[in-house]
PAMI-31835 format. One record per atom (N, C-alpha, C, O): residue number from 0; residue in one letter; atom name; x, y, z. Coordinates in Angstrom, 3 decimals, padded with zeros to 6 digits, m for minus. Example, Ala and Ser with C-alpha at 12.3 -4.5 7.8 and 13.67 -1.06 7.14 Angstrom:
REM residues 2
seq; type; atom; xx; yy; zz
0; A; N; 013.190; m005.690; 007.800 $
0; A; CA; 012.300; m004.500; 007.800 $
0; A; C; 013.200; m003.300; 007.800 $
0; A; O; 014.236; m003.319; 008.465 $
1; S; N; 012.850; m002.250; 007.080 $
1; S; CA; 013.670; m001.060; 007.140 $
1; S; C; 012.900; 000.030; 007.870 $
1; S; O; 013.409; 001.138; 008.039 $
***
This chain:
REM residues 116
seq; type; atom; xx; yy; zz
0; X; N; 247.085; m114.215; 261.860 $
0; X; CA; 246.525; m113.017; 261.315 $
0; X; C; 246.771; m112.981; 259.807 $
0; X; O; 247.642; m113.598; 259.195 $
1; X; N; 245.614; m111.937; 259.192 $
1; X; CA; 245.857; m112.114; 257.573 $
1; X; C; 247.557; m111.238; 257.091 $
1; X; O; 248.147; m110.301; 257.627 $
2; X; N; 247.784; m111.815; 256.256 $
2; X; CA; 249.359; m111.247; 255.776 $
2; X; C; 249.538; m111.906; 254.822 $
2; X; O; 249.356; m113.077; 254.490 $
3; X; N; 250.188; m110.413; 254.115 $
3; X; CA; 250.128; m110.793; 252.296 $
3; X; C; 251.251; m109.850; 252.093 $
3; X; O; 251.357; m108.639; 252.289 $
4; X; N; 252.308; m111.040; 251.503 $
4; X; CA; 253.504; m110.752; 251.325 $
4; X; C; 254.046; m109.990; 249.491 $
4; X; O; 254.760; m110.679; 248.762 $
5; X; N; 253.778; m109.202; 249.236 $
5; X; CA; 254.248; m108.984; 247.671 $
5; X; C; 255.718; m109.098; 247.337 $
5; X; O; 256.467; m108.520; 248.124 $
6; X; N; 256.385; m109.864; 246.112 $
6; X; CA; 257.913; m110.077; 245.988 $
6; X; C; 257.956; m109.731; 244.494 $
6; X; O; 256.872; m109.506; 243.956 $
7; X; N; 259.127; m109.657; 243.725 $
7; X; CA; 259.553; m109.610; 242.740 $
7; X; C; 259.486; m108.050; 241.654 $
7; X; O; 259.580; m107.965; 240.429 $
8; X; N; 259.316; m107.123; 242.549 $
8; X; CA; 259.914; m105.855; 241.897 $
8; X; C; 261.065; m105.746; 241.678 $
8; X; O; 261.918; m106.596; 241.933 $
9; X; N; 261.284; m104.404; 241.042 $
9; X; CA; 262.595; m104.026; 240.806 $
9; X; C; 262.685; m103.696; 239.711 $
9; X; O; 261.630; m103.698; 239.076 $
10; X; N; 263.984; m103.257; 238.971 $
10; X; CA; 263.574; m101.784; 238.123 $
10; X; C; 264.450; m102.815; 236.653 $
10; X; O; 265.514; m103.430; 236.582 $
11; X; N; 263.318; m102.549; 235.686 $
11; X; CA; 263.670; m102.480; 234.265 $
11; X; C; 263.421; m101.969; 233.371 $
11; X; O; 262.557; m101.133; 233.638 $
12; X; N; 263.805; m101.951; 231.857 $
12; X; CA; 263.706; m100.932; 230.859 $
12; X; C; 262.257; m101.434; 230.190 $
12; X; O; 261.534; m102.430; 230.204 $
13; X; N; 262.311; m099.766; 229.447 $
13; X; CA; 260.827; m099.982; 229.110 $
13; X; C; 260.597; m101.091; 228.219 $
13; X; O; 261.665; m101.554; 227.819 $
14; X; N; 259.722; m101.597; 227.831 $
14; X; CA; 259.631; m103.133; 227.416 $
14; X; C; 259.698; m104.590; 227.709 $
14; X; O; 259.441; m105.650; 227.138 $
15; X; N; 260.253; m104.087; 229.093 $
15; X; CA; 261.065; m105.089; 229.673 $
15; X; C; 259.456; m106.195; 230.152 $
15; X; O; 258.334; m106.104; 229.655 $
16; X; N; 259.979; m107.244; 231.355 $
16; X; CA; 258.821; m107.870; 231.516 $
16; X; C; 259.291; m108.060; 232.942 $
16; X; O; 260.496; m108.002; 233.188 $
17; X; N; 258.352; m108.297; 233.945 $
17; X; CA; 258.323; m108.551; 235.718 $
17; X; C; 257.243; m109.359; 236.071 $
17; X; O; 256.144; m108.902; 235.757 $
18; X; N; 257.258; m110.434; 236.638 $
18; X; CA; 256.399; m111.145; 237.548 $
18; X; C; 256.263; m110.791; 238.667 $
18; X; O; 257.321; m110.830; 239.295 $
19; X; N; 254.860; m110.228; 239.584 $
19; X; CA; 255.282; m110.049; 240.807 $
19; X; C; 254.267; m111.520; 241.418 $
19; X; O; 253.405; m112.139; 240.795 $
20; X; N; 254.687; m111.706; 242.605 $
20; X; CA; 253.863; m112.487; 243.225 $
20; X; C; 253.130; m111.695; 244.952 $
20; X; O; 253.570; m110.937; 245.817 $
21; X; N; 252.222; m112.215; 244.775 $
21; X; CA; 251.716; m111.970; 246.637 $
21; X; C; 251.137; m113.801; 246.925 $
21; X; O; 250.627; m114.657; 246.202 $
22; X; N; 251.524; m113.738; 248.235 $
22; X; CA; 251.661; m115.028; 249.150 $
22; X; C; 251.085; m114.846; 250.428 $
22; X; O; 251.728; m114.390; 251.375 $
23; X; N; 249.978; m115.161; 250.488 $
23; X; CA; 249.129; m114.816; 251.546 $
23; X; C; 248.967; m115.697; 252.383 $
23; X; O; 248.919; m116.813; 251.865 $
24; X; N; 248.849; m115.687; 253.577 $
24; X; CA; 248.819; m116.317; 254.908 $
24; X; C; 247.492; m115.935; 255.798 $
24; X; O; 246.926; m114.854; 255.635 $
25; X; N; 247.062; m116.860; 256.706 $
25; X; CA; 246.312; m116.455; 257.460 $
25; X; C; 244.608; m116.231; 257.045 $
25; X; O; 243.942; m115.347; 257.583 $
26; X; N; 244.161; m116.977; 256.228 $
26; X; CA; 243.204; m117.346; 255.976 $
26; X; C; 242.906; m118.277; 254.741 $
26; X; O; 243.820; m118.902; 254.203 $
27; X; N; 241.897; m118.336; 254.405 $
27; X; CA; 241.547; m119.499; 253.545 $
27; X; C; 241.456; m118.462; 252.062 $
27; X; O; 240.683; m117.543; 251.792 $
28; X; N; 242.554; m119.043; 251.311 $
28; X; CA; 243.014; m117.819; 250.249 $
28; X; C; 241.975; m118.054; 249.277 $
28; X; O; 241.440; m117.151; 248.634 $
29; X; N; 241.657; m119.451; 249.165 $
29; X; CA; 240.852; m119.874; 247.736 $
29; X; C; 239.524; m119.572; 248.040 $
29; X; O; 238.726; m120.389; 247.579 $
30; X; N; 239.116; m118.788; 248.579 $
30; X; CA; 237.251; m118.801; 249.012 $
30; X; C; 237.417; m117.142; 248.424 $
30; X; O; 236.344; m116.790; 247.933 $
31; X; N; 238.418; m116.111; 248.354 $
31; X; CA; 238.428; m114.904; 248.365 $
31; X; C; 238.533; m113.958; 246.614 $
31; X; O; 238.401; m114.760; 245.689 $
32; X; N; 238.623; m113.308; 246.407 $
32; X; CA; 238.602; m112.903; 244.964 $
32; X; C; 240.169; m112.065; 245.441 $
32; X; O; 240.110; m111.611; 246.584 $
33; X; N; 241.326; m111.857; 244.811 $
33; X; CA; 242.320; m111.071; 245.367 $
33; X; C; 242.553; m110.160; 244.026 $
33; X; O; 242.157; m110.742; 243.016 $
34; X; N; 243.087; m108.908; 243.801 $
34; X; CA; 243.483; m107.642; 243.629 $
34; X; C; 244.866; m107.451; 243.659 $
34; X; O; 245.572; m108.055; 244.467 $
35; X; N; 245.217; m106.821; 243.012 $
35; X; CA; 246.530; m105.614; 242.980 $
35; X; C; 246.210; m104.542; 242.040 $
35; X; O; 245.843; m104.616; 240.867 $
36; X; N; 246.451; m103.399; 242.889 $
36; X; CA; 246.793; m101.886; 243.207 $
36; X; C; 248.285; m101.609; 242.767 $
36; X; O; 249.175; m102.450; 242.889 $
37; X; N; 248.455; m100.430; 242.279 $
37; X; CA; 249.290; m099.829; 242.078 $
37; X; C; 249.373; m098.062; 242.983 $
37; X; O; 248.354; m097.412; 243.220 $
38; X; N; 250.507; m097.687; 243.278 $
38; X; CA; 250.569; m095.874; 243.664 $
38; X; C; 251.770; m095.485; 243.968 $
38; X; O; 252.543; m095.668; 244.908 $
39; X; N; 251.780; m094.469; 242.228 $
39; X; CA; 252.660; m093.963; 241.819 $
39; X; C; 252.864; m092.485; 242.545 $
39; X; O; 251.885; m091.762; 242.723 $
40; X; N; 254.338; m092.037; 242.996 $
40; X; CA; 254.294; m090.359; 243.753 $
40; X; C; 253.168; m089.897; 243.099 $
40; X; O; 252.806; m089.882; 241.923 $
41; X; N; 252.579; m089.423; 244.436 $
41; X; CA; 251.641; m087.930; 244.066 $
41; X; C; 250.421; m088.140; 242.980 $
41; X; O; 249.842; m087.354; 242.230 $
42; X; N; 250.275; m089.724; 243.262 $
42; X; CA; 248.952; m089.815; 242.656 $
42; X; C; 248.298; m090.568; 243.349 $
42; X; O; 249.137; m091.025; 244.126 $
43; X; N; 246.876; m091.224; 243.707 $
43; X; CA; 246.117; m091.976; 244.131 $
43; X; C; 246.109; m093.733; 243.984 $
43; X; O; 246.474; m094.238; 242.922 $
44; X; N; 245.731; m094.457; 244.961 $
44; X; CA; 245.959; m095.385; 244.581 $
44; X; C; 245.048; m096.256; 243.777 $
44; X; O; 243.915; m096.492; 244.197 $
45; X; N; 245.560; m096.840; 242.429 $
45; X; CA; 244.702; m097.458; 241.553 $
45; X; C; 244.400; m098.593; 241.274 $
45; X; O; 245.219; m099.387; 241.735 $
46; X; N; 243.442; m099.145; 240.623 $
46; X; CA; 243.248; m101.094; 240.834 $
46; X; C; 244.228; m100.940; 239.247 $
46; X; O; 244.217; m100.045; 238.402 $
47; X; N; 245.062; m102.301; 239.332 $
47; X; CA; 245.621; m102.692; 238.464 $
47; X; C; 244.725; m104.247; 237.969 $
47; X; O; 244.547; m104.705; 236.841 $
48; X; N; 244.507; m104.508; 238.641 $
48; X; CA; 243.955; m106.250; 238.423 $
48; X; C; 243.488; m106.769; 239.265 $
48; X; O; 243.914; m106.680; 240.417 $
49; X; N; 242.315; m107.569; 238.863 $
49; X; CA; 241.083; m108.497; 240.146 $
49; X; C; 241.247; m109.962; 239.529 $
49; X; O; 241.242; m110.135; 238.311 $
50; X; N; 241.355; m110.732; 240.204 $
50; X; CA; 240.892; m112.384; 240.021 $
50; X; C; 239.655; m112.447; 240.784 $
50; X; O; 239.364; m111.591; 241.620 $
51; X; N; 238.930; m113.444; 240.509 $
51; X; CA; 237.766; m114.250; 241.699 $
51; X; C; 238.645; m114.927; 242.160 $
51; X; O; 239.817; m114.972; 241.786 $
52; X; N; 237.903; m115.780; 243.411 $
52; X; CA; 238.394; m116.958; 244.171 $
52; X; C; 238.763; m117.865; 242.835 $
52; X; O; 239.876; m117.862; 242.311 $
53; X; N; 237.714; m118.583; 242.412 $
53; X; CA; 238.642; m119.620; 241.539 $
53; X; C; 239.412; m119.717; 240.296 $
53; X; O; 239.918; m120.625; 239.635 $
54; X; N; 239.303; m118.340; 240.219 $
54; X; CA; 240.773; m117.968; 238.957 $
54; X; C; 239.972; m118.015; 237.735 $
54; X; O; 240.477; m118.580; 236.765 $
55; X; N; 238.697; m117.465; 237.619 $
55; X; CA; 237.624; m118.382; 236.261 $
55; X; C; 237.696; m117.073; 235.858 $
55; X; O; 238.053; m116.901; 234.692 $
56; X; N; 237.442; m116.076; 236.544 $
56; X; CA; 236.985; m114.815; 236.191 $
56; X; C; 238.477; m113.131; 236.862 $
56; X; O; 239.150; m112.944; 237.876 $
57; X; N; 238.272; m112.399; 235.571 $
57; X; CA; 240.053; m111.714; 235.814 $
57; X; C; 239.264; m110.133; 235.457 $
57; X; O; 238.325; m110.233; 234.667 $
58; X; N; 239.517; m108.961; 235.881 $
58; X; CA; 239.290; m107.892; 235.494 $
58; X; C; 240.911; m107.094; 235.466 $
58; X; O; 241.991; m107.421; 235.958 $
59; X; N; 240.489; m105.969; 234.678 $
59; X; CA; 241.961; m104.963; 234.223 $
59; X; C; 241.558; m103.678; 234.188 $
59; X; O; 240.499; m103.388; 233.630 $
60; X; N; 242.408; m102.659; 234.825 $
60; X; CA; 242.539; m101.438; 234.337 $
60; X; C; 242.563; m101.249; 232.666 $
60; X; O; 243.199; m102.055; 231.987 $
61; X; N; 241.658; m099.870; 231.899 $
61; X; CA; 242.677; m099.963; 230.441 $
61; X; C; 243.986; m100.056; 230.452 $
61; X; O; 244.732; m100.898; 229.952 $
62; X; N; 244.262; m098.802; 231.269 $
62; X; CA; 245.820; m098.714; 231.170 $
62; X; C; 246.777; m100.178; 230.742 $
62; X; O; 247.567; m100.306; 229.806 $
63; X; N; 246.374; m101.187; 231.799 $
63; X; CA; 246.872; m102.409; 231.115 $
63; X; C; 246.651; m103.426; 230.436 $
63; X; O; 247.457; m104.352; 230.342 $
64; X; N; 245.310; m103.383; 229.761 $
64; X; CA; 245.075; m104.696; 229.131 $
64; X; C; 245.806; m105.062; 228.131 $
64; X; O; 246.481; m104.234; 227.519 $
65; X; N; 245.782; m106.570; 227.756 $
65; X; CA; 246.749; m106.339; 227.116 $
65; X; C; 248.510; m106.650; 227.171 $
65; X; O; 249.319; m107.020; 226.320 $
66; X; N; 248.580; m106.403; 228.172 $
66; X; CA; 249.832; m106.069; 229.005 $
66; X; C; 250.324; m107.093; 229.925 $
66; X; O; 251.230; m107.925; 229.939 $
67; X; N; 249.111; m106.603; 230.900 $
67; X; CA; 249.235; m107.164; 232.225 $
67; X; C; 248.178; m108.915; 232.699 $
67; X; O; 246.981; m109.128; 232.507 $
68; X; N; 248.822; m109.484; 233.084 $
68; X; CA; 247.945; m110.689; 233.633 $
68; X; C; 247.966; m111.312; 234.495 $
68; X; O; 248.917; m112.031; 234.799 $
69; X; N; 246.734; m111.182; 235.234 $
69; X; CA; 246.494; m111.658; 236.811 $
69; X; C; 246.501; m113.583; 237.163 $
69; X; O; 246.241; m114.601; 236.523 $
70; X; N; 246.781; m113.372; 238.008 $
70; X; CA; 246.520; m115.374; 238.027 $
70; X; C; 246.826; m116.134; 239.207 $
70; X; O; 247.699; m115.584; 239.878 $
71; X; N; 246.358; m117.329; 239.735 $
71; X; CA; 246.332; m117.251; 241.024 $
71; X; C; 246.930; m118.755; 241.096 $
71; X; O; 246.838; m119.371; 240.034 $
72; X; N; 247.328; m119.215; 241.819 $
72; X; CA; 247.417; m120.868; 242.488 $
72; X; C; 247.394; m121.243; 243.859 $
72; X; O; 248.326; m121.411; 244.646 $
73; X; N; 245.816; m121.374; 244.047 $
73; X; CA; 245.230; m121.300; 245.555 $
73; X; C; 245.975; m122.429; 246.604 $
73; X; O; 246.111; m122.285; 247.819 $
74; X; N; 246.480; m123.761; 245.659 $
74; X; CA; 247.627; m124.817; 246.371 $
74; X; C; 248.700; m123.988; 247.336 $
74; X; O; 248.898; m124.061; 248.549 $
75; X; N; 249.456; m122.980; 246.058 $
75; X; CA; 250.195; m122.311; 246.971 $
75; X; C; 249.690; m120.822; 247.320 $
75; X; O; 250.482; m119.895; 247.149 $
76; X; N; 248.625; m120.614; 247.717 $
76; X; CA; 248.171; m119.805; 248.714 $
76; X; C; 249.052; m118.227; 247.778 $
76; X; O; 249.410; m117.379; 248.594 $
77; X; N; 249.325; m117.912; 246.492 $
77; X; CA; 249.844; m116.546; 246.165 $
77; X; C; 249.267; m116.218; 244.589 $
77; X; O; 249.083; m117.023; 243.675 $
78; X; N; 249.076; m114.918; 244.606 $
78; X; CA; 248.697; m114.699; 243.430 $
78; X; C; 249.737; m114.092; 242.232 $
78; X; O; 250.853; m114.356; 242.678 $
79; X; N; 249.893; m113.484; 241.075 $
79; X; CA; 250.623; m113.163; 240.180 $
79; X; C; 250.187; m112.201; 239.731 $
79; X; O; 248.989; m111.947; 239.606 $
80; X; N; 251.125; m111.509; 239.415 $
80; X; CA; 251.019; m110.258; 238.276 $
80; X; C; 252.078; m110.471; 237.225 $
80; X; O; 253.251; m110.127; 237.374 $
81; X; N; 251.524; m111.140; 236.010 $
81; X; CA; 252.551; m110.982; 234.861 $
81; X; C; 252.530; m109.470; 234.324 $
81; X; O; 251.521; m108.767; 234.277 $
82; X; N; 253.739; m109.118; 233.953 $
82; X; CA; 253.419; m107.359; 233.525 $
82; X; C; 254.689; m107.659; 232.362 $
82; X; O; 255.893; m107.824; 232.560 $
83; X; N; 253.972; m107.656; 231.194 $
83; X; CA; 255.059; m107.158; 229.648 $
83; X; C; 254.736; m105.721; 229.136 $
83; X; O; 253.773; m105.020; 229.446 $
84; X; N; 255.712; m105.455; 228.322 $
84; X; CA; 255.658; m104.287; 227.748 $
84; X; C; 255.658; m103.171; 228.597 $
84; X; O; 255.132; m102.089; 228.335 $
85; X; N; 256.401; m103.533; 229.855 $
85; X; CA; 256.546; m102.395; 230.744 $
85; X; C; 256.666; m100.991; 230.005 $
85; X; O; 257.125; m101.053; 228.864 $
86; X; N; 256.319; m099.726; 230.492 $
86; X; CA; 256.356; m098.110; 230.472 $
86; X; C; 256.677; m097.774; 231.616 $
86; X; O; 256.578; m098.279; 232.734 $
87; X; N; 257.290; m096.356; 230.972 $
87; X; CA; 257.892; m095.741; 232.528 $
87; X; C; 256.389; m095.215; 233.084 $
87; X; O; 256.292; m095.284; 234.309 $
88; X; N; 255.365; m094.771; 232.475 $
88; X; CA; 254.419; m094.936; 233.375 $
88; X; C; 253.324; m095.706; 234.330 $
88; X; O; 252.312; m095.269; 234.877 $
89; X; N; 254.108; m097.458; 234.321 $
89; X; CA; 253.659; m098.345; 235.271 $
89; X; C; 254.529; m098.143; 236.157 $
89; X; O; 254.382; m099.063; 236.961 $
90; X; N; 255.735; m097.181; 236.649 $
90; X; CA; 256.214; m097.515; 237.392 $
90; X; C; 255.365; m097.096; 238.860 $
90; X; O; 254.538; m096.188; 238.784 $
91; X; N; 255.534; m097.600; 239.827 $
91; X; CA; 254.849; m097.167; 240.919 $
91; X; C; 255.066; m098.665; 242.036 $
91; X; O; 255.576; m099.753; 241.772 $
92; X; N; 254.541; m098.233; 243.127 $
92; X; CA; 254.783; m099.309; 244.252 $
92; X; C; 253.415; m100.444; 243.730 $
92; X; O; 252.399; m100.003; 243.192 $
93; X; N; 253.557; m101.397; 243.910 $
93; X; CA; 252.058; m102.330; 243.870 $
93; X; C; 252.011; m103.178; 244.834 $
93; X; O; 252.887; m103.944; 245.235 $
94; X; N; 250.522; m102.949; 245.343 $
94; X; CA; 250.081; m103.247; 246.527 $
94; X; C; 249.270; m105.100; 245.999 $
94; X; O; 248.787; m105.369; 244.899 $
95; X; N; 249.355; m105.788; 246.887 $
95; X; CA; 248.334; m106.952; 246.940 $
95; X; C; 247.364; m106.412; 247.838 $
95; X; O; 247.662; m105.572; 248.688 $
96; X; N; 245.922; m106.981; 247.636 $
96; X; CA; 244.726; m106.564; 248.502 $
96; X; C; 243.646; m108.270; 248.762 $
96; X; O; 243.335; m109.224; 248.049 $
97; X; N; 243.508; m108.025; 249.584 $
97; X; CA; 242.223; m109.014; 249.801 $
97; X; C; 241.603; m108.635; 250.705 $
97; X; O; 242.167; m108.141; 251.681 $
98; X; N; 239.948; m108.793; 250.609 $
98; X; CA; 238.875; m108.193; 251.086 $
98; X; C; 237.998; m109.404; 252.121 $
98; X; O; 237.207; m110.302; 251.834 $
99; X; N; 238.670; m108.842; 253.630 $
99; X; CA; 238.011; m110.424; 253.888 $
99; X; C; 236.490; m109.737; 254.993 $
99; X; O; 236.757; m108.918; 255.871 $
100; X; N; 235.005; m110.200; 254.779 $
100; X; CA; 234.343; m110.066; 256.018 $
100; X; C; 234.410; m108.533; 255.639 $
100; X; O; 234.703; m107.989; 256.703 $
101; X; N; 234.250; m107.230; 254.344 $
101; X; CA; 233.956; m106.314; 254.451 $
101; X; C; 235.300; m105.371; 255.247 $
101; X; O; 235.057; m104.323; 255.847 $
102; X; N; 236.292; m105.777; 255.162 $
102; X; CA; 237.587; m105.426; 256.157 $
102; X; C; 238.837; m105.558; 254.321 $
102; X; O; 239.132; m106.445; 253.521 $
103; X; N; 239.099; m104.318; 254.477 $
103; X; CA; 240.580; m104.777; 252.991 $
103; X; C; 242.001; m104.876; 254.021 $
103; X; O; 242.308; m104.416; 255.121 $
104; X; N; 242.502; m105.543; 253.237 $
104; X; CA; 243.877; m105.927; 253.983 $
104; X; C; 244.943; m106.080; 253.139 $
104; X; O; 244.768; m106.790; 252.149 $
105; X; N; 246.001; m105.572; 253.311 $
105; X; CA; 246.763; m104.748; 252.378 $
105; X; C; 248.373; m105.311; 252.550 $
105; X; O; 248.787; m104.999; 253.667 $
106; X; N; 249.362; m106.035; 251.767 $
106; X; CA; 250.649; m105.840; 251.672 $
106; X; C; 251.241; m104.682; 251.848 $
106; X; O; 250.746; m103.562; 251.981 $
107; X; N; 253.016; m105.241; 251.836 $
107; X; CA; 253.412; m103.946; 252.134 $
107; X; C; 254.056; m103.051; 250.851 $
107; X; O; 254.657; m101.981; 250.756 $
108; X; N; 253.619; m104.028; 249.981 $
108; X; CA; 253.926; m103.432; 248.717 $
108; X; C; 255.510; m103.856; 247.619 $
108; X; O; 256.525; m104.346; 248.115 $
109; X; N; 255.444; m103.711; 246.957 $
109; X; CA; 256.830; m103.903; 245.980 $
109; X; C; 257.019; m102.850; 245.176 $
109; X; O; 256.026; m102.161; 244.942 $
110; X; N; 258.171; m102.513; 244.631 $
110; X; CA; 258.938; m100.981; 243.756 $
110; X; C; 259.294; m101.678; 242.830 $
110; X; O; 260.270; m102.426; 242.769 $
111; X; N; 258.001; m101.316; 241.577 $
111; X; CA; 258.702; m101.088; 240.466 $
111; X; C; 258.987; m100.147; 239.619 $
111; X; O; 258.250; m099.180; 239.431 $
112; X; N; 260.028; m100.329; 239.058 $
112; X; CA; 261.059; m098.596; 238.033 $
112; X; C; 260.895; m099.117; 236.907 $
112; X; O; 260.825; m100.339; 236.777 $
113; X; N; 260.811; m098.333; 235.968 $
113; X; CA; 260.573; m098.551; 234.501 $
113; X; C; 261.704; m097.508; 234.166 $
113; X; O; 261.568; m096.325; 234.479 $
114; X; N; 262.739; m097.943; 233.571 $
114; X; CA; 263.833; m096.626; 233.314 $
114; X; C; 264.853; m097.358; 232.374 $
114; X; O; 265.182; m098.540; 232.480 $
115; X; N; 265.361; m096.337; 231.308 $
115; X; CA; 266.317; m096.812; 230.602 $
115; X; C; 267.615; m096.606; 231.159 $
115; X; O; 268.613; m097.020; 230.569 $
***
């Protein structure tokens, strides 16, 4: 079954920098375009970053351009979120997404804190 693992949260100061990764299982990762979401308390959940399948083509929220950078290595089946210049207002859970067959399928998410 599809499963998409997100790792490498956890809480640093503003400025600071975090890699997250998602590691997906259970289907053929490199045919798919993959995503990460962010949702912060008491707000909605938002796209942070899109890759295509072959990593040629990258979209961004404003909030992060700039900032943030998506990137994939379909060998090992996981994608990336580089995030510099952290703010306490990126903090929030971030979700990995992939859209397989009209069906989204969702990690279980990672916590990141932005705090001095």
């Amino acid at each position: 079954q599809v499963q998409l693992v997100e790792s490498g949260g956890g809480l640093v100061q503003p400025g600071g920098t975090l890699r997250l990764s998602c590691t997906a299982s259970g289907f053929t990762v490199r045919r798919y375009a993959m995503s990460w979401y962010r949702q912060a308390p008491g707000k909605e959940r938002e796209l942070v970053a899109a890759i295509t399948a072959a990593g040629t083509g990258t979209d961004y929220a404003d909030s992060v351009k700039g900032r943030f950078s998506i990137s994939r290595d379909n060998a090992k089946s996981t994608v990336y979120l580089q995030m510099n210049s952290l703010k306490p207002e990126d903090a929030a859970v971030y979700y990995c997404k992939a859209r397989i067959a009209g069906k989204d399928y969702w990690g279980q998410g990672t916590q990141v804190t932005v705090s001095s």
